[in-house]
GUKE-195832 format. One record per atom (N, C-alpha, C): x, y, z; atom name; residue in one letter. Coordinates in steps of 0.2 Angstrom, whole numbers, always signed. Layout:
N
PT      x      y      z  atomo  residuo
PT      X      Y      Z     CA        A
...
END
This chain:
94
PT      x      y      z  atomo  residuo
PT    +15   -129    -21      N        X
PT    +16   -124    -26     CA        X
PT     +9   -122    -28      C        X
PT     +4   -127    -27      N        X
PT     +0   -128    -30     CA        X
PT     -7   -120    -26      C        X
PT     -3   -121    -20      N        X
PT     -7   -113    -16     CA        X
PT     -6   -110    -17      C        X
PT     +2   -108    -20      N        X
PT     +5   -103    -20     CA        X
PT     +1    -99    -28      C        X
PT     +0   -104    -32      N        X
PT     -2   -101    -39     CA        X
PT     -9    -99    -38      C        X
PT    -13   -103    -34      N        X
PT    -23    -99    -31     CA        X
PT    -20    -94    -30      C        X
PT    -15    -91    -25      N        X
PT    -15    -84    -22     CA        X
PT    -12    -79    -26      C        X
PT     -7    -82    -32      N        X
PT     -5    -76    -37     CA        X
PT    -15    -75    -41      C        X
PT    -17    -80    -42      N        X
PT    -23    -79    -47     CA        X
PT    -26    -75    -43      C        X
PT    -29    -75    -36      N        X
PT    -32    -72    -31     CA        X
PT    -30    -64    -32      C        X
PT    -23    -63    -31      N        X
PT    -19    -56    -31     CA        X
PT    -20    -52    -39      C        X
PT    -20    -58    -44      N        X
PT    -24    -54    -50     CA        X
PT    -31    -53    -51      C        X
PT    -35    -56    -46      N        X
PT    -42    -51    -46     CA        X
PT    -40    -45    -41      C        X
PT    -40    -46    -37      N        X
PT    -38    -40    -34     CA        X
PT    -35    -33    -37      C        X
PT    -31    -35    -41      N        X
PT    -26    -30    -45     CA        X
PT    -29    -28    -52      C        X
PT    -35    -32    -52      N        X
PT    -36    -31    -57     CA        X
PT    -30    -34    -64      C        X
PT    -27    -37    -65      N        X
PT    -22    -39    -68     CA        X
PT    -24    -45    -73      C        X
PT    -20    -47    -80      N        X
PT    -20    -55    -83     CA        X
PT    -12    -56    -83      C        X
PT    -10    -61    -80      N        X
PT     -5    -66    -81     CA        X
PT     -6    -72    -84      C        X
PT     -1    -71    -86      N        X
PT     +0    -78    -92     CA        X
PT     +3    -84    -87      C        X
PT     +4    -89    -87      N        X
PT     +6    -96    -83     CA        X
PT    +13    -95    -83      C        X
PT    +16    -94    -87      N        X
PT    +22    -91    -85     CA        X
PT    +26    -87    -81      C        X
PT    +22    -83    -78      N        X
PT    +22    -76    -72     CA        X
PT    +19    -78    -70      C        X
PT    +15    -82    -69      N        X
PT    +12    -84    -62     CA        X
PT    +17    -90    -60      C        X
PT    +20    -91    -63      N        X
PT    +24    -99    -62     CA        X
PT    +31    -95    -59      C        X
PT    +31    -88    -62      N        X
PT    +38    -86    -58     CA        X
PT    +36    -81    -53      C        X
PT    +31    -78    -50      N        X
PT    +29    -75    -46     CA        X
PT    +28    -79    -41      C        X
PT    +27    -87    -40      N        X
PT    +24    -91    -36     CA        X
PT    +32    -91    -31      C        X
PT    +36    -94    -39      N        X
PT    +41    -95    -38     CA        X
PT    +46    -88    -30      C        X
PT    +44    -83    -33      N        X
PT    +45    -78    -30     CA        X
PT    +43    -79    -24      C        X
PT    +38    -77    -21      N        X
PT    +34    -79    -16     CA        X
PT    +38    -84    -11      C        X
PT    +39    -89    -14      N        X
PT    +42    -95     -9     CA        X
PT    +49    -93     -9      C        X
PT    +52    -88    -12      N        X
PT    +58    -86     -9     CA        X
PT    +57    -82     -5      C        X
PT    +51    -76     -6      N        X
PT    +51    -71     +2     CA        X
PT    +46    -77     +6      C        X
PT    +44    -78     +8      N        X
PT    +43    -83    +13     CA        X
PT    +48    -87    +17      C        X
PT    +53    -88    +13      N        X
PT    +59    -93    +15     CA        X
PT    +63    -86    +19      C        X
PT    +64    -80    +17      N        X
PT    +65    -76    +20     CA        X
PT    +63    -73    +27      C        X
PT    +55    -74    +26      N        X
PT    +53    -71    +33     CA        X
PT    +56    -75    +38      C        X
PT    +53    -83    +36      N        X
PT    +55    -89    +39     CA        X
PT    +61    -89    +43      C        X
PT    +66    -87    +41      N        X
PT    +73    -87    +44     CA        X
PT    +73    -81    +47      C        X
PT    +70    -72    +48      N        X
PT    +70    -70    +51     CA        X
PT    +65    -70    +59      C        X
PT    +61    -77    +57      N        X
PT    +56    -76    +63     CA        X
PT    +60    -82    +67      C        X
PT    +65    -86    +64      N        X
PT    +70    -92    +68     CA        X
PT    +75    -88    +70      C        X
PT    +77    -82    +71      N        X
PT    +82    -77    +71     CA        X
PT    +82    -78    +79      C        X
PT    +89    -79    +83      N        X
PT    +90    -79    +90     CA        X
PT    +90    -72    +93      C        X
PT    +85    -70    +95      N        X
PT    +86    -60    +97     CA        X
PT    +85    -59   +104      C        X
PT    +85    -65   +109      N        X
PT    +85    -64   +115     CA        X
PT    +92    -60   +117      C        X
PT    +97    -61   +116      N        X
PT   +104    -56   +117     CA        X
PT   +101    -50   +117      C        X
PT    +98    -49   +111      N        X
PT    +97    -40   +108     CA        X
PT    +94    -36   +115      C        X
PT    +96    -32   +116      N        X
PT    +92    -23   +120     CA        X
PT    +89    -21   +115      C        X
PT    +83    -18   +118      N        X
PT    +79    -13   +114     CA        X
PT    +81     -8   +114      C        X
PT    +82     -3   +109      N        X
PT    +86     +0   +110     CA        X
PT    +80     +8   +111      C        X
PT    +83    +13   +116      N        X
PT    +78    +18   +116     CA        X
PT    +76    +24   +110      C        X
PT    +71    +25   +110      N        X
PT    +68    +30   +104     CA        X
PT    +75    +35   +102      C        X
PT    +76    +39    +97      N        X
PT    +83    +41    +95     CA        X
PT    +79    +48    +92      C        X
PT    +72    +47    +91      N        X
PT    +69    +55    +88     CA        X
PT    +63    +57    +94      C        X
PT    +66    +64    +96      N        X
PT    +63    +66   +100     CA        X
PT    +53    +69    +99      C        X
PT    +51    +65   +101      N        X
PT    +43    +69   +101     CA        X
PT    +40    +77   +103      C        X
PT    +38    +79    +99      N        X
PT    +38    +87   +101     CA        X
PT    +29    +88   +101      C        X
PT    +27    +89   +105      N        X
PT    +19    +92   +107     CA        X
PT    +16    +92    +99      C        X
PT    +11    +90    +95      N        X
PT     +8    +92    +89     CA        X
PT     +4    +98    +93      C        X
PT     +1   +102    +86      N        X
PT     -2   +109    +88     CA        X
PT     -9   +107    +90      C        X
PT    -14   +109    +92      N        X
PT    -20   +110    +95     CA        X
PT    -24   +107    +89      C        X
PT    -30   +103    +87      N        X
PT    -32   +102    +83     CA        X
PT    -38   +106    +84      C        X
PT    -40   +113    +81      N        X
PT    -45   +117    +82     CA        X
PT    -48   +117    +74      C        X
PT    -55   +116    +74      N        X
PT    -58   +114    +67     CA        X
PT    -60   +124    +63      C        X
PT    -60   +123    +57      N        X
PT    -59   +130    +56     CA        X
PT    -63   +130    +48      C        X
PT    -65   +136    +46      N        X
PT    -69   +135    +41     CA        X
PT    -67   +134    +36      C        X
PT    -70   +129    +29      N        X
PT    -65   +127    +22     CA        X
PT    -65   +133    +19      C        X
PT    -62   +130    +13      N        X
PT    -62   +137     +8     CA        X
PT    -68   +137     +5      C        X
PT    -70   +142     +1      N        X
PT    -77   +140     +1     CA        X
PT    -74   +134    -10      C        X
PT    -80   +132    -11      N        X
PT    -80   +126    -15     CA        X
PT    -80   +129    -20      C        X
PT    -81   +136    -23      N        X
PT    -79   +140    -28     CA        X
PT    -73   +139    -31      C        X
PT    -68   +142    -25      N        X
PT    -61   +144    -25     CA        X
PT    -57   +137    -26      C        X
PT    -60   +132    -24      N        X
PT    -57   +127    -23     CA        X
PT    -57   +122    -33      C        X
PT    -62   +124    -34      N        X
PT    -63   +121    -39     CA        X
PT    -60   +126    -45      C        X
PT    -61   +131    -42      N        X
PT    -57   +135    -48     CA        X
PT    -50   +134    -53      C        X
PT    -45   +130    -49      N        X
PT    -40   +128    -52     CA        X
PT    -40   +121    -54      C        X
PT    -46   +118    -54      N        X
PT    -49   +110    -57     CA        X
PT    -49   +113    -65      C        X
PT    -46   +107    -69      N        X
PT    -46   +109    -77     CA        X
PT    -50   +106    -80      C        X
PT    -54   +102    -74      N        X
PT    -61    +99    -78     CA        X
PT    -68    +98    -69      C        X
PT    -72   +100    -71      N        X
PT    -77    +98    -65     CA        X
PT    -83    +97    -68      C        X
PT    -86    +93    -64      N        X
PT    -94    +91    -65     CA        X
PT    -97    +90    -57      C        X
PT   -103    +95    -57      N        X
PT   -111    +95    -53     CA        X
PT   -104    +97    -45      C        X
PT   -101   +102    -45      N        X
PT    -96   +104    -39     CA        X
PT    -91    +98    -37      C        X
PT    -89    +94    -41      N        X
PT    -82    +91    -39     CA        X
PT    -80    +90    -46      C        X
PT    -72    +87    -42      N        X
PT    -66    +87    -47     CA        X
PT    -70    +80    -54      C        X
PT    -66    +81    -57      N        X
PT    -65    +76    -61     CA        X
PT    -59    +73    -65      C        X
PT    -57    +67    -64      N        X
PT    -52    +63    -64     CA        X
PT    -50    +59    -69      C        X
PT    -46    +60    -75      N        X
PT    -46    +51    -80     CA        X
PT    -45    +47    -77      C        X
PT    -50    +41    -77      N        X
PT    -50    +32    -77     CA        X
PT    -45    +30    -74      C        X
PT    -43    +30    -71      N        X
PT    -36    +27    -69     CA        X
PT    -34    +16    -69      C        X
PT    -40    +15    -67      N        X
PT    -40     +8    -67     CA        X
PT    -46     +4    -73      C        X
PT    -44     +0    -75      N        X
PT    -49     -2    -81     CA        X
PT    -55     -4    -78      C        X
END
């Protein structure tokens, strides 16, 4: 249990997140249930199974020809905020 809680702490720097020991003591908890699930789908007997054939037809995509942008004017015109020719965004992560 004791990896499973390094790897939630881990996933909270990444995420940028604070968990309390609490949540991380039921996230871990979590984790050992989806793992017990893969578990049992990777012991799953599928030599019987066919593979079954593709069911959506592929259709040619169109020619990838490269073609001139808008110009950065027109593009930026409908931005309701910009700085120095690009967009600008609220913070979205702390």
């Amino acid at each position: 249990m004791n990896d499973k809680l390094d790897l939630i702490k881990h996933l909270e720097d990444l995420v940028a997140i604070a968990l309390d020991e609490q949540e991380r003591q039921k996230y871990a908890i979590q984790w050992e249930s989806i793992l017990g699930c893969i578990d049992l789908i990777t012991k799953a007997d599928t030599g019987a199974i066919q593979v079954q054939p593709q069911t959506v037809e592929f259709k040619a995509l169109r020619e990838d020809i490269p073609e001139p942008s808008l110009p950065r004017a027109e593009l930026l015109s409908n931005a309701s905020i910009t700085q120095e020719d690009s967009f600008v965004t609220p913070k979205v992560v702390g």
